[in-house]
Backbone as numpy.savetxt, mean C-alpha at the origin, in Angstrom:
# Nx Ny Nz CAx CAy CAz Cx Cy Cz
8.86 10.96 9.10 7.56 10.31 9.13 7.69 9.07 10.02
6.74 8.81 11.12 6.73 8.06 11.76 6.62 6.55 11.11
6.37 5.70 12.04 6.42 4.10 11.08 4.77 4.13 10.89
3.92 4.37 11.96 2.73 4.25 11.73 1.79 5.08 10.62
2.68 6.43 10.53 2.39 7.82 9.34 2.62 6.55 8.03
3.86 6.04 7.96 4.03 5.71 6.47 3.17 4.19 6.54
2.35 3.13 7.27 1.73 2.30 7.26 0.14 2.78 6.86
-0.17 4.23 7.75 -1.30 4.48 7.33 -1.62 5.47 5.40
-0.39 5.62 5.38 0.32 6.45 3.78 -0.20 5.40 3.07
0.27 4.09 3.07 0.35 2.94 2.26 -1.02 2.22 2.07
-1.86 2.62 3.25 -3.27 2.00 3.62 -3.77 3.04 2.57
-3.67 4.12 2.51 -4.36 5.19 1.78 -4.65 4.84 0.31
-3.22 4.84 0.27 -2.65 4.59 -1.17 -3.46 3.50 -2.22
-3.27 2.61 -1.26 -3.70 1.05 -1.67 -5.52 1.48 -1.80
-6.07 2.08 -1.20 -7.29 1.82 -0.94 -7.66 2.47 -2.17
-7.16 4.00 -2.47 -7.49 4.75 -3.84 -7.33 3.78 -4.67
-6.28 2.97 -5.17 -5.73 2.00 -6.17 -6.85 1.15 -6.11
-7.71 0.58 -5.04 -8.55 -0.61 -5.16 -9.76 0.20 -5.73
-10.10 1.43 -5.28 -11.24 2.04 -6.16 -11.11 1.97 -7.42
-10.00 2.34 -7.91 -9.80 2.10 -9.55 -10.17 1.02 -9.82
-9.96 0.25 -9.22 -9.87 -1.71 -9.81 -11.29 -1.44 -9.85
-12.11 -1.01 -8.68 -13.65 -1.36 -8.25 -14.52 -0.83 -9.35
-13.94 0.12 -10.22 -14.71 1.09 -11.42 -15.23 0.28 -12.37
-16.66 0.60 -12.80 -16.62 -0.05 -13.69 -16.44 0.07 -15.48
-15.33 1.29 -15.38 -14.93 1.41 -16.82 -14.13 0.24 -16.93
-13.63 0.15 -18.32 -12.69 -0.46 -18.55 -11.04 -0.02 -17.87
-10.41 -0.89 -17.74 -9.40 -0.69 -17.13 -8.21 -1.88 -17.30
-6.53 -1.28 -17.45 -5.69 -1.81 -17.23 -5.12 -2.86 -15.99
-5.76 -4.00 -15.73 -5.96 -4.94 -14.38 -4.71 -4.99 -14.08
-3.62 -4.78 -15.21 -2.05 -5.70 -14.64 -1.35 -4.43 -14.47
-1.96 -3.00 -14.73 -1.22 -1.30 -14.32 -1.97 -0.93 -13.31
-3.15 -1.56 -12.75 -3.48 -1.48 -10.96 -2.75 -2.62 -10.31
-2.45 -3.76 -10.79 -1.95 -4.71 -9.90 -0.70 -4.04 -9.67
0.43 -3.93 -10.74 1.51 -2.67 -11.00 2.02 -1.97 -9.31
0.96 -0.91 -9.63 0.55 -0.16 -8.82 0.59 -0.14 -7.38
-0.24 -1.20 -6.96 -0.64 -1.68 -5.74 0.71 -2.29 -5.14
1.11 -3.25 -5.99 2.87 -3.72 -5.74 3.79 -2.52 -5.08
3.65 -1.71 -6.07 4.38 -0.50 -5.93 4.71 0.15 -4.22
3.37 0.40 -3.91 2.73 1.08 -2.89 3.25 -0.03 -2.02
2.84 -1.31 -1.91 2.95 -2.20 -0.60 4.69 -2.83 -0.62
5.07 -2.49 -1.52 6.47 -3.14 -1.50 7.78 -2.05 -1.87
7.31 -1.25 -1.12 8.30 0.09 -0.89 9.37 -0.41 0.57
10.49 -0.18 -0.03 11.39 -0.63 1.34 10.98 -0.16 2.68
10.89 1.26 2.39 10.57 2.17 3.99 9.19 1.48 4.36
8.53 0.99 3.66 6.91 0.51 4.32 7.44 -0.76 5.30
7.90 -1.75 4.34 8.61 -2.98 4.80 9.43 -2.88 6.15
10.30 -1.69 6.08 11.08 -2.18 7.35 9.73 -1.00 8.48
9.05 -0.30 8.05 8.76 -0.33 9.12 7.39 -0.77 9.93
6.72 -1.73 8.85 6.06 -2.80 9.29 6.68 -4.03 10.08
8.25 -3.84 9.78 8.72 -5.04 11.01 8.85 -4.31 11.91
9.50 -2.99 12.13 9.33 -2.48 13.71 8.19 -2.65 14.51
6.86 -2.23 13.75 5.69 -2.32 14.42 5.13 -3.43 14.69
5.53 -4.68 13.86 5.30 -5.83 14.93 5.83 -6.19 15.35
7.55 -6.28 15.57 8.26 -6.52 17.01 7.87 -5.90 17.82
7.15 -3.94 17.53 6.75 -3.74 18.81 5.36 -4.20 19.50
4.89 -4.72 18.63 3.51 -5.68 19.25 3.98 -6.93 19.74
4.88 -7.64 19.74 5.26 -8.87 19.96 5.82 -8.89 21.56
């Protein structure tokens, strides 16, 4: 998977997760926050969000 495949994976991810938050049932706020952590603080996302902006730099 490319760096940009797993940046736009993570965009996905995150965005389903914010619909949940956006619902207006009741809901677990600190097992979407959880969640969202999860998704944005995955090693492979991390390093390859630094490739892609050294390669913008």
């Amino acid at each position: 998977m490319t760096d940009q495949q797993l940046a736009l994976e993570a965009i996905s991810n995150a965005q389903l997760i914010l619909e949940e938050y956006l619902q207006p049932c009741p809901k677990d706020n600190a097992l979407i926050l959880e969640k969202l952590v999860e998704v944005l603080e995955r090693p492979a996302l991390i390093v390859a969000l630094s490739r892609l902006q050294q390669q913008s730099n």
